[in-house]
N, C-alpha and C positions, 0 to 999 in steps of 0.2 A: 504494500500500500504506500502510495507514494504520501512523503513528507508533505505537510500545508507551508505554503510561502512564510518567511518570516515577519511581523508585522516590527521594525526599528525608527527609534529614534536617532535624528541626524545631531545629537549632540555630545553624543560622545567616540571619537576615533581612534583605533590606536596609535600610537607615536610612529612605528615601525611603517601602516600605510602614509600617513601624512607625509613623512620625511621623501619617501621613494615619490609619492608622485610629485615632489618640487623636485626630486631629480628630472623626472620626466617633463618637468616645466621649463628649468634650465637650456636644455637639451636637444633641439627646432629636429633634430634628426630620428628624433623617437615621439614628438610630441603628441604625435598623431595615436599614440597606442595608450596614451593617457587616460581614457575614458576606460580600458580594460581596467585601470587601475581604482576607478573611481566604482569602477561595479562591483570588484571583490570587496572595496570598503565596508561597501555595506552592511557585508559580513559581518563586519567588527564592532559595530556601533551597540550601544546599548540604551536601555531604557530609564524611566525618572530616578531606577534604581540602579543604576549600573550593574546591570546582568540582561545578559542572552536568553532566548527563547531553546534547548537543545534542538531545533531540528535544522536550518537554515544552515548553522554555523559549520555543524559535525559533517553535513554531507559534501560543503566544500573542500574539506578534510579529507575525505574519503576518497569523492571523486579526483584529488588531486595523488593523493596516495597511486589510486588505480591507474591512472597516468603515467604517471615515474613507472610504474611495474611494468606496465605493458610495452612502454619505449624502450626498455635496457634494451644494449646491443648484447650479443652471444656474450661477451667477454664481462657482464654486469654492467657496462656504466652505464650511466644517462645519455639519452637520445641527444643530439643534436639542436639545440632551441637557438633562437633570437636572446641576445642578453636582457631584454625587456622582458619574454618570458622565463627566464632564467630567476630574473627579478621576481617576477610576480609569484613563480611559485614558490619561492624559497620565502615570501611574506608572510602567506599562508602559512608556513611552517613555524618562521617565526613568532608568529600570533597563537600559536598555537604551543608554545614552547618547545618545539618537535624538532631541537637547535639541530643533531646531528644530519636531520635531513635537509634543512636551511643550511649547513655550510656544505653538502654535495652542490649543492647550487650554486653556491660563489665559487667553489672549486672551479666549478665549470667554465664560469667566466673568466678567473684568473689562467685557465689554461687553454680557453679557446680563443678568447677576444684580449689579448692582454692590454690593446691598444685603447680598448674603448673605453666611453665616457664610466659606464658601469659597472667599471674596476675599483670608484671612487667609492658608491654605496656598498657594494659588495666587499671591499674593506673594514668598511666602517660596521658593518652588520653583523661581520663575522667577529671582529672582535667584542661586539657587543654578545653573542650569543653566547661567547665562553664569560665575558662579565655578569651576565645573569644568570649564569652556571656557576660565580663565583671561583671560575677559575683566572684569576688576574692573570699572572704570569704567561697566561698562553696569549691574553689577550693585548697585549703590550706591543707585541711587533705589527699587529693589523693596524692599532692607535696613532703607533711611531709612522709608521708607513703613509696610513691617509692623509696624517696632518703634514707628512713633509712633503707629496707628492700631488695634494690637490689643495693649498693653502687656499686658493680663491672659490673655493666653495665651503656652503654649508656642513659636508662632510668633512670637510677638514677641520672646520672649526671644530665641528665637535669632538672631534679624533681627538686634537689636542686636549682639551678639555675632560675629557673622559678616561685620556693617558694620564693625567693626571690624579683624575680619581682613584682609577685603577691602584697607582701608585699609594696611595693615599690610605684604599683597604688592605693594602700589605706592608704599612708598616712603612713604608719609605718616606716620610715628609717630609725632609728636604728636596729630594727628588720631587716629590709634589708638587712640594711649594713653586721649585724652579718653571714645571709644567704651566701652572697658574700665572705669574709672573710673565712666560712668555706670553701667554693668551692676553694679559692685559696689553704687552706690549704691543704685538700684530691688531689686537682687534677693538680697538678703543671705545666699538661702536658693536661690537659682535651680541650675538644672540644670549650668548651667557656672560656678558660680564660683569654685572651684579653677582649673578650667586657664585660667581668666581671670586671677585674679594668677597664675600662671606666664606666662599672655599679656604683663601689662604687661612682667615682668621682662626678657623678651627683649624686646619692642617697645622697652623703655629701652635697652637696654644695644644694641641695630642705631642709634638715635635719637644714640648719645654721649654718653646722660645714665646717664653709671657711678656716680656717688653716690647719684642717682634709685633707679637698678636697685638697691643694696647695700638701703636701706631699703624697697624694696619686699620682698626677699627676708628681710627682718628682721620684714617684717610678715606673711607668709604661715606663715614658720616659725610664729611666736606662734600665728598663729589658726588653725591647724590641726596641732596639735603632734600626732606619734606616727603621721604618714600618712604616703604616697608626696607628696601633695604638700611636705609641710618638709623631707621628702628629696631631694627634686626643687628644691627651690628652695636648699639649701644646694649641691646640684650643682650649678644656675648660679654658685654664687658660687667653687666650685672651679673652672667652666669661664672666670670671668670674671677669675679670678685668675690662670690660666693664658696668657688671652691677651695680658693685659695684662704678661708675665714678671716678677709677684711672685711670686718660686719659695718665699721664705720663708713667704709667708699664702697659698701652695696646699699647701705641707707641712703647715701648721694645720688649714688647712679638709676635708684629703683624713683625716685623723685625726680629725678630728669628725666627718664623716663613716662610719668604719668603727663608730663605735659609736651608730650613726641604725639604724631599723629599716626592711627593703627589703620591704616590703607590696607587691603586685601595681599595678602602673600606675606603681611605679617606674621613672625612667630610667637607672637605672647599675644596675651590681650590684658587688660585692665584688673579682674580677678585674677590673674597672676602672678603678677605684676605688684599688685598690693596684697597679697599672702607673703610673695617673697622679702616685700617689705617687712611685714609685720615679723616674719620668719629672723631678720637680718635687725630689728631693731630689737626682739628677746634673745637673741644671741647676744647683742652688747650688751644686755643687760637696762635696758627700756623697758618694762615688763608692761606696765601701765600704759604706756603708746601701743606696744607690743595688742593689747589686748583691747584696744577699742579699734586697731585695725582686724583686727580676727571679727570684732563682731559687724563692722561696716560690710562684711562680705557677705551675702543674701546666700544662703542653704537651699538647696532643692535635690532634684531626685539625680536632675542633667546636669549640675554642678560639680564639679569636678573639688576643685579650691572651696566650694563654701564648706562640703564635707573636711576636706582635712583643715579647714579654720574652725570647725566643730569639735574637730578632737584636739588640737594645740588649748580651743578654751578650756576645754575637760580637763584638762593637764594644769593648767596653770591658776586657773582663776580661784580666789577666796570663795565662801562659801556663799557671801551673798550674790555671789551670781551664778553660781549654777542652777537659779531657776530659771536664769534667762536661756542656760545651756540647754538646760533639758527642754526648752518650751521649741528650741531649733529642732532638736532629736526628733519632739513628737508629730512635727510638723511635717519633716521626711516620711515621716511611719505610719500617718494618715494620709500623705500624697500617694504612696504604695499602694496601698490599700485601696484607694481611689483609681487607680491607672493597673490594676490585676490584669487587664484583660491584653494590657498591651507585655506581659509575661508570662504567656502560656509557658510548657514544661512538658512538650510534647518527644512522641519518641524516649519515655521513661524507662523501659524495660530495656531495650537499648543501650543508652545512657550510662543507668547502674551497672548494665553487665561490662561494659567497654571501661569505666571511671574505675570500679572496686578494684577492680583485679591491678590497675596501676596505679592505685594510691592520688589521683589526682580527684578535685571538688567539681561534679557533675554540674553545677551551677554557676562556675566558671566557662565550661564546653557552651553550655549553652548560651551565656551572655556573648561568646563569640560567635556562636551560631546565630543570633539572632541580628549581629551586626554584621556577618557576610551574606546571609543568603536570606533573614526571615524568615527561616524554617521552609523554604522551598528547595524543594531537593532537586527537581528540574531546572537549575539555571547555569548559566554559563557565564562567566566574565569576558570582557575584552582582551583580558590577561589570559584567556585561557584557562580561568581557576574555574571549578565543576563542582556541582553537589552542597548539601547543608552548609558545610564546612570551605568551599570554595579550594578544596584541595586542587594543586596544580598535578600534574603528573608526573613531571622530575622530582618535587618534593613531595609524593603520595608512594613513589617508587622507593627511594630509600627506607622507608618505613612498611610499606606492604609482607616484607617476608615476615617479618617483627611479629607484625600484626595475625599473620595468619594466610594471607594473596597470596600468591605465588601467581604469575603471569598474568599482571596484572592491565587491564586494558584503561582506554581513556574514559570510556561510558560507563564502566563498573563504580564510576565516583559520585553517578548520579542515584545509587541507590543508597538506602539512610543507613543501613548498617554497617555497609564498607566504609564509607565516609565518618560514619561518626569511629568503626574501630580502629582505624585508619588516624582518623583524625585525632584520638584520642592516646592514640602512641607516638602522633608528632609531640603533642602539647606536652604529656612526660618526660618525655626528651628534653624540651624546652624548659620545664619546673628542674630539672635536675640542673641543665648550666645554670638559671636563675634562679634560686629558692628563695620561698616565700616574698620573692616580688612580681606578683601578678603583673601588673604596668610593664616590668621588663618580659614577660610572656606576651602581653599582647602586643609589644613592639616588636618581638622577634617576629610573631606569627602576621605581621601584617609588613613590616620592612625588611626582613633578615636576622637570622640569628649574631652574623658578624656587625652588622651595625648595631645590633643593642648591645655588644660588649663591649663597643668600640664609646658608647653613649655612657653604658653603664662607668667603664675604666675612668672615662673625661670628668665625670661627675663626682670622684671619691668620697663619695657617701652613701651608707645606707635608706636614708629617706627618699623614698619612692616622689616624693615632688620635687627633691632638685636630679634625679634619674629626666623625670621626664619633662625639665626645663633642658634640660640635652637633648631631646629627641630632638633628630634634626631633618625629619620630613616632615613637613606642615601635612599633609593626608594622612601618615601616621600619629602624629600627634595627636588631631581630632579624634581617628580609630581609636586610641588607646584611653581617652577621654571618656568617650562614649562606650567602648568594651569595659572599663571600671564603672560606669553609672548604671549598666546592666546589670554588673555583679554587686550592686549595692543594692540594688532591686530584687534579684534574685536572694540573696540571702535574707532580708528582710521578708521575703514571703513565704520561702518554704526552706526546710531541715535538709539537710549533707544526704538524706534518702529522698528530695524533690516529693516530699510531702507537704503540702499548707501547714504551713505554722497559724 
């Protein structure tokens, strides 16, 4: 029975299609094949919730799979194509995380067309395919190569750029930084060069060059005054001020800060921003300021900061106010109460059986469950992430034997018990490098396990609110926000057996 057409929204694309067809826009000699590219897109788009419909997405998959098969010459390789469709197939692959089959593809072009323009993306894709494989070191010679050899494009820029990062998750920051540094120089005008000096600042400041880092961030504020980013780079020096326990010039910097303006692509906001104050003025020993900025901060259920400005007051406050404490508390605990329906606790027997056996809190799974998929188990990401859980397939495969898979396919993730046991043996994994800091679980599981320890290490502290004033993707950030106000909600409604309390 044939699949029903996919019904998508034109609002969200992934990176991989966009980028390839301004290759193809650059290009006058392939321009013409553009619209191939803009018909696979649609593949990729998703809805108000970002997620895929399973059937539209999978069978472009499929059919392209059965393509490659049926082309091999006797000797195995791939048939013969146009470097456009070369391109085009290895996107889908891409999109699909299906890296080893997307770099048969650029293989191809590196070795059939070496001359052409499609050497530039096809460089830049393949090293990004072992970057999102997490294997830097492979992807270094693709990055080095694009940025030297196609400077005046897009792909170059980014090559360099992401050479950098590369360098950056493996520990090299000087090499980094130098990366960075060059970008500012060639592109003074390039697509990333804002979060480039925010790049050096942290690359300085993981490297132990803190004087480095202050001047860098003295230099971003200047040259882009009134944006997220001189807001964002005075936040590092709050964050930096923080780790290093100068409580006196985090009290400064958190005050200069409230009067920065928070434009979109900011990393803090306002509750933030003033917890980390209140945090940094009973660290010096303020306690009385300390505590009427804990209580200025508004408690809810979607609160992230009014909750832990709830518990610093529990902690500190004389007795005559802990009626005002408790009157926050009860207010959470009727809002719960109120909003039940938006924490179902579905898929129980599941759950319990996948949770007990590895020691993690079933009301945990589920507040992340109910921030990747909403408990729909038919959906699919632009990422390629599938099922309750949004499991990707490269990272559903290292834990599937674990779990109990063995040969494990891509569609097997859209059912609720692979997924959640599955699922439930990543999150283990993840409780074991982070214990007892949930926010560092749900940063792993939504940006990488390597950047939360890279967040975690920069942070030297055990308090879960200066961990996740590090997080340093603004989507995961907000994930990690919103995955802790679920499990604020989930535990307030029902017991470690997902029974109603």
């Amino acid at each position: 029975m044939a699949s029903k057409p996919p019904t998508l929204s034109d609002k969200i694309q992934t990176k991989t299609i966009q980028m390839q067809v301004k290759f193809l826009k650059r290009n006058r000699s392939v321009i013409f094949v553009a619209v191939l590219f803009i018909a696979v897109s649609f593949f990729f788009r998703g809805d108000s919730v970002n997620v895929l419909a399973q059937s539209g997405n999978e069978s472009v998959l499929v059919r392209t799979r059965e393509a490659d098969r049926k082309g091999r010459t006797n000797d195995g390789k791939l048939e013969t194509l146009t470097p456009t469709e070369h391109l085009r197939r290895a996107a889908i692959y891409m999109s699909n995380r299906a890296f080893a089959e997307a770099r048969e593809h650029y293989q191809a072009i590196f070795d059939r067309y070496p001359n052409d323009a499609a050497v530039g993306p096809a460089l830049f894709f393949t090293g990004r395919s072992y970057f999102q494989s997490h294997r830097y070191q492979e992807a270094l010679p693709y990055y080095e190569r694009v940025s030297r050899e196609f400077k005046d494009t897009i792909d170059g820029r980014e090559g360099l750029s992401q050479w950098g990062t590369a360098l950056l998750r493996m520990g090299k920051f000087n090499e980094a930084v130098e990366r960075y540094k060059e970008y500012v120089s060639l592109y003074p005008n390039g697509e990333k060069i804002e979060a480039v000096h925010l790049n050096i600042i942290d690359t300085l400041r993981e490297g132990g060059r803190l004087k480095d880092a202050i001047a860098w961030i003295e230099i971003a504020r200047q040259k882009f005054p009134n944006t997220a980013t001189a807001t964002n780079a005075v936040f590092a020096r709050l964050r930096l001020d923080i780790t290093q326990k100068d409580w006196t010039q985090a009290v400064k910097t958190a005050e200069q800060l409230r009067t920065m303006p928070m434009p979109a692509k900011t990393m803090t906001d306002r509750k933030e921003i003033d917890f980390l104050r209140g945090y940094a003025l009973e660290k010096s020993g303020r306690k009385t300021e300390a505590i009427e900025v804990y209580f200025s901060i508004p408690d809810g259920l979607g609160t992230y900061h009014g909750g832990l400005a709830t518990e610093r007051l529990l902690a500190i406050v004389d007795e005559t106010r802990l009626p005002q404490v408790a009157e926050r508390i009860n207010r959470v605990k009727t809002e719960a109460l109120r909003s039940i329906g938006q924490y179902p606790a579905p898929y129980r027997d599941e759950l319990l059986r996948a949770t007990t056996k590895r020691k993690i809190d079933p009301r945990l799974v589920l507040s992340l469950m109910k921030q990747e998929s909403s408990f729909r188990a038919h959906v699919k990401s632009p990422a390629a992430a599938r099922g309750l859980l949004q499991l990707t397939i490269d990272t559903a495969s290292k834990y599937s034997a674990q779990a109990g898979y063995k040969n494990l396919r891509d569609d097997d993730l859209y059912r609720p018990e692979t997924s959640i046991t599955i699922g439930s043996e990543y999150i283990a994994a993840l409780q074991k490098l982070f214990p007892n800091t949930p926010e560092a679980v749900a940063a792993s599981y939504n940006g990488g396990e390597d950047n939360a320890a890279r967040w975690l290490k920069r942070a030297k502290s055990d308090e879960p609110f200066i961990f996740t004033a590090e997080v340093g993707f603004d989507e995961t950030k907000d994930y990690v926000f919103k995955v802790m106000s679920n499990y604020r909600a989930y535990r307030l409604l029902y017991s470690a057996d997902l029974k109603r309390i």
